[in-house]
Every structure is written in C-alpha cells, then in structure tokens.
C-alpha positions, 0 to 999 in steps of 0.5 A: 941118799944119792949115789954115783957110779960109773955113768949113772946117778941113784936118787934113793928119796926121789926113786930116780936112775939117771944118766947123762941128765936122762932117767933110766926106766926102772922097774920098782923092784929092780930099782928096789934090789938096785939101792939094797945092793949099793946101800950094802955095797961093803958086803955080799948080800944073800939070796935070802936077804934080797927076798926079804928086802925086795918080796918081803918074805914071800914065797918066790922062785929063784928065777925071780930074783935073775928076772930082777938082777939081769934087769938091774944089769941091763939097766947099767949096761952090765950083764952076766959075763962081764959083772963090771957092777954086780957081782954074782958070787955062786952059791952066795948071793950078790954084791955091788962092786963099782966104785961109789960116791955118797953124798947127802941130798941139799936141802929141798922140800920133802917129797913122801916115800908114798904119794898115794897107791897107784893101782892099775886095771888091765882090761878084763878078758871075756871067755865065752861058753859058745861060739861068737863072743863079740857080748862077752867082750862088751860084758868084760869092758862094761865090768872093768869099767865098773871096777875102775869108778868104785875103786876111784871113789877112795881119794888115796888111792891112784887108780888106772885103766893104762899102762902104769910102769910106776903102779906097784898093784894091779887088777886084772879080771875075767868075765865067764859066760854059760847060757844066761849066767856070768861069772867075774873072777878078779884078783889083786897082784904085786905088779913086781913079782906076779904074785897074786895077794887077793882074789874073788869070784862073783856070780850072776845072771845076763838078766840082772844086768847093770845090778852085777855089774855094779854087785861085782864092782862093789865086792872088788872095791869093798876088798882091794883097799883095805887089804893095800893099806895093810900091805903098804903098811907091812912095807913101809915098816920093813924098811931099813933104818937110815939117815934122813928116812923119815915118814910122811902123814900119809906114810904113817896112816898107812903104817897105823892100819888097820886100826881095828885093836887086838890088843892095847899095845896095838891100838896104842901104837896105831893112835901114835903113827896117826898122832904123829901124822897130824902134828905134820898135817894137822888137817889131815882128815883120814888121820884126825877120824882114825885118831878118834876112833883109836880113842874112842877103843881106848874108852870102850875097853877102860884101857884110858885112866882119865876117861873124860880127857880121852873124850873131849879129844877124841870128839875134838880130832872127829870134829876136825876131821869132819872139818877138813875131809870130805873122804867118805871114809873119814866121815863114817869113822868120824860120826862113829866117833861122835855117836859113841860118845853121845856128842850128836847123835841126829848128826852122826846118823845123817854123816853116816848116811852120807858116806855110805852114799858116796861110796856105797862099795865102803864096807867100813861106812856100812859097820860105822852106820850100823853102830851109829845106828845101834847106839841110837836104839835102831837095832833093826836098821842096824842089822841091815847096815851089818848085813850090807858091810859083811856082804861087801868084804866077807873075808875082811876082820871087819867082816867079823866086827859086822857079825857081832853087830847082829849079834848084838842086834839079836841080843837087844831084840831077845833072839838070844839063841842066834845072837850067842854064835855070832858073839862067839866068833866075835870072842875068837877073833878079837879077843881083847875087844870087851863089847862082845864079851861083855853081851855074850856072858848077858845071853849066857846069863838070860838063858842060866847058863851061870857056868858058861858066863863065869868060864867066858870071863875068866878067859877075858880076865886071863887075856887082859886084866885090865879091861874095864868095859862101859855101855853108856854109848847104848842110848836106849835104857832097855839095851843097857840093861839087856847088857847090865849082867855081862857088866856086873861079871866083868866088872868083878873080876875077884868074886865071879859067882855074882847074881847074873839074873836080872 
C-alpha cells in the first residue's frame, strides 16, 4: 500500500519513507510502529497493541516504545509539543491524525517481505586480566573474523562485519583473558530493541589457538541460524491481514520452520508453507529437501494413508532439491530423505558427507549424517555424527533428536541400560515422534521390564491413536529385529499384554 501525507510517501511493500523524491532513513521499528499507526489511522491504537505488533510480545520498557515514537516524530519533522501527526492521547496510547491519501501500488514485479536475513557482526571487544592488551584485541579481531566465515557458509543468510541500518540482528561478542585461558561470550540481539534473544559462552586455552577460534565460531554459527529462522518465521506469522499481502518462497520456508514434527497438525502444516513455496519457485532447493523430509515423517509415524504415493514424492522433491541446490543444508536433509527411503543409500552417505564438509558448523548436516548412517547399519560412525551435532547447538530441539540417535546407537550395539534415558528424553520431548518409543518399549522389553513397555505405549496411544511406526528404513536385519518388540506393542494398541520376548 502506499500512503501520502503531509510532505511524505510511505511504501508499506518496498518498506520506503520518501520526501521530495529522497528517502527518509528510517529504523525498521520506527518504520514498523510508522505503518501500524497510519494502517489504523481511524482509531487510537494502545500501548499494548504497539507492543505487540512492533516487539511481538515481548517484554520491554515503556521508554522503548517513546525512543520509537519520538524517532517516528523526528523522522516527520513532528515532535512532542506540536503532535501535527502523531497524537499522544495520555494514558491511552497513540493515533495517527494527518490527512492521508491511499492508493494501490501499480502493477510491478513483486519484490519479497524478506530477502534473506541480514545479520551484522560488530566487532568483538577484548578484556584482558593484565595490563597491555594489544593480544587481546588481535584474539577479539581473530574471533570476529572466525564468526563472520561460518555464519557466511548458510546462503540465506546476509552476513556483515559493518554498519548495516537495514540488519534487524546482530552479533555482538567479547573475548576475556586470564593467564593461558579464554573465554568468548557472544549473544544474539534484536537490533530494534536491544533485546538480547541467545547468548553463549565458550571456553579454552591460548594454546589451543586457531582450534578455538574455530571451536568458538562453529558453536555460534550451529546456533544463531536456526534460532533466526524460527524468529522470522514467528514474524512473518504475526503479520496482519491485508490487501495484497502475499508471501514469497523464501517467506513461507521461514514460516514452515522449523519442520522437526510435534505433532501431525504441524508437520502438515509445515509440508503446505514448503508446497506452496515451490509451486511459486519450483527449483527451490532448501524448500523441495524440507518437503521431503516433511514426508518422509508423514511415513515414519504411519500419519499418510497411501504409503507408497508419499514415497515416490517424497524421493521426487529430495531428487529435485539435489538438482537444483547446492545449500549444504539441502543437501544433508536431501540424502537424509533418500537414506530413509532406501532409494540410494551409497549416495546419500557420500551427499552427507559432503554437506557436513562444506559447513562443518551445520548441527542439522551432523544428525542427517548420522541417521544415514544408522539406516545403513553403521551404529558406531552414527554415534559420532550424533555427538558432533548435540556438541555444536546443545540447546537446540535438534540437540535432542542427536541424543536419541545414541540412544539408538546404544540400543543396536546391546548397551541397553544407557540407551533407556537417552530414548526417555527423546519420549519427553517429541511426544508424537514414534522411533523413539517404538526402540524404548524394545529396551524395556530385552531387559522384562513388561510393565514399563505396556505403560510406555499407553502414553503413545492416548497422545496419538493413529500412529503406525515402521522400521523398514533399518537396512540391517539384526536392528529390525532389535526394535521388532516395541513394533509388536505398538502395533496392537487393543491387546497391550502381547509376548514382548524376542
């Protein structure tokens, strides 16, 4: 929509302020609380509402909301005495009272709500526990430089070390020095409102030198990305309904993330964001991989009712991906895809291997690899995969699908005692995710633990009657029939008190 007013021309779609031909700089929050107020110029918009709309719920001071408004003021050559535009109404909240012409933009090629994510690095500053200092900023600049190669390697996003007024997050880090130890604290930030959304500490020693540099870079590039695509995504979503707001491929892949299921209503709903996205882009790549892989969950809990239809489109769309992406995180969710489909194993392992190579700080690559892995009958090499990926973004749900992949190592290699908490935890967290039930009730089973394994599939019942695991992806017989007791309870909801002994 465009709006004019006064002297000035508000793009909402290009995200533009203009006067006399010339743009405005504009922070996006101002710009933001700027189009909030004239879209609902007919009304007084709270306090409250502008919270929500601007910091989408979360918790900041009042002077936060003046910092933006006087901005917005400024910006319109207004301020808080004169209120020609914006109108405080005390105790109430605020309303845009200028006279405004709307009108539809013309015809022109679409340009996305979201190109990517831009993300800066400010430099790291150095803190030394003695006197000097001049080693400490090298470390500091040595570091930062580190965090800006690894968080390049993920193609959406827009990564730099300058001054960015358009970068909505930011890096910001410091390097600590006592003796021969280090330590890096980093932490994510809503460039808008200062508010700090990740933050992490990493420790080692001068002597391990360019190892933790690179150790240090790896953890903050494993867990800035996904925690930015569920925050664009949360964005995106809260958006207000309007005349000609439509999303783009690369808006509704954010808004499908993260596609790791809770439940078949999510995962269903993640498979029709990414669908939609390639029928706009149809070599889409990160979107045909995830569309795969929405699938490939769609027959891992039985939630499909033509099994083989779900395949062939799910191997199609991983095929396609491969195609047309070279994303290394395509390509990880793509072999994942064929692997567990059994469509070519010998590729998908070497696929794997390659995205894990290419960006080595990708947590999700390290838990495709070690599921391709497992489904290939490696358990041991699996188990080191699983290691690296829950090492790289502990905090990560994704960290916790890596635990139950050494649970599962632990089940296939008869280290059941270690295997059961591991599974349990898997349990907890994804409580509609069949696997790991299905290889808990077999621990609890090999060990006669009948009451545990029947109580275990009464819960997975009661969650979700309609789940219908398989373990055909397990190439190797023996892991088949390792799991083949859990298989038999949950395969008979109706008569839980079946022979669990194998």
């Amino acid at each position: 929509m465009i709006w004019k007013f006064d002297r000035f021309t508000l793009d909402s779609d290009r995200r533009e302020l203009r006067t006399a031909g010339a743009a405005v700089d504009v922070e996006p929050q101002v710009l933001d609380l700027l189009i909030h107020l004239i879209r609902h110029r007919q009304r007084m918009v709270s306090k409250d509402e502008l919270f929500q709309a601007i910091w989408r719920g979360r918790s900041v001071s009042d002077s936060a909301l003046t910092t933006r408004i006087n901005a917005a003021r400024r910006a319109l050559g207004d301020d808080g005495r004169r209120q020609r535009l914006i109108r405080t109404l005390h105790g109430k909240g605020f309303r845009f009272v200028a006279k405004v012409e709307e009108r539809e933009p013309v015809a022109r090629r679409r340009r996305p709500l979201v190109d990517g994510v831009r993300l800066r690095i400010a430099p790291f500053t150095a803190h030394a526990g003695y006197p000097g200092g001049r080693e400490e900023r090298r470390l500091a600049d040595e570091i930062a430089e580190h965090v800006v190669v690894a968080l390049s390697r993920y193609p959406w996003l827009r990564v730099t070390a300058a001054a960015d007024a358009d970068a909505r997050y930011g890096v910001t880090g410091s390097v600590h020095t006592r003796g021969d130890t280090l330590r890096v604290a980093a932490c994510l930030i809503d460039a808008g409102s200062a508010v700090t959304l990740w933050a992490e500490r990493y420790e080692g020693t001068r002597g391990e030198g360019f190892a933790f540099h690179d150790r240090a870079a790896l953890g903050i590039a494993a867990s800035v990305p996904p925690f930015l695509q569920a925050e664009e995504g949360r964005r995106l979503d809260a958006l207000p309904a309007r005349p000609g707001l439509s999303f783009g491929p690369f808006e509704l892949y954010l808004r499908a993330q993260p596609v790791f299921p809770n439940s078949r209503s999510h995962i269903v709903r993640s498979l029709g964001l990414l669908e939609r996205a390639i029928q706009l882009d149809p070599g889409y790549g990160a979107a045909l991989a995830d569309a795969g892989f929405c699938r490939q969950h769609l027959d891992i809990n039985g939630w499909t009712a033509d099994r083989k239809a779900n395949r062939r489109t799910a191997i199609d769309y991983a095929r396609r991906a491969l195609q047309h992406s070279t994303d290394p995180e395509a390509v990880a969710t793509a072999a994942h895809v064929l692997a567990f489909f059994n469509a070519d194993t010998t590729a998908a392992l070497a696929l794997a291997d390659q995205a894990t190579r290419l960006n080595p700080s990708l947590a999700r690559g390290w838990y495709a690899m070690g599921m391709v892995r497992l489904y290939a009958g490696q358990p041991d090499a699996a188990s080191d995969c699983f290691e690296a990926g829950e090492r790289l973004n502990p905090r990560d749900q994704l960290a916790v699908r890596c635990i139950a992949g050494v649970g599962l190592h632990q089940l296939f290699t008869g280290r059941l005692h270690e295997a059961i908490p591991r599974l349990q935890l898997a349990t907890q967290r994804f409580p509609h995710w069949a696997t790991p039930f299905c290889a808990l009730i077999a621990a609890y089973a090999r060990l006669g633990h009948q009451r545990e394994a029947e109580k275990l599939a009464r819960r997975l019942r009661s969650t979700d009657a309609t789940l219908a695991p398989t373990t055909v992806q397990f190439q190797d017989e023996r892991h088949r029939s390792v799991l083949e007791p859990g298989m038999k309870v949950l395969q008979r909801p109706s008569d839980l008190r079946v022979d669990l002994r194998t």
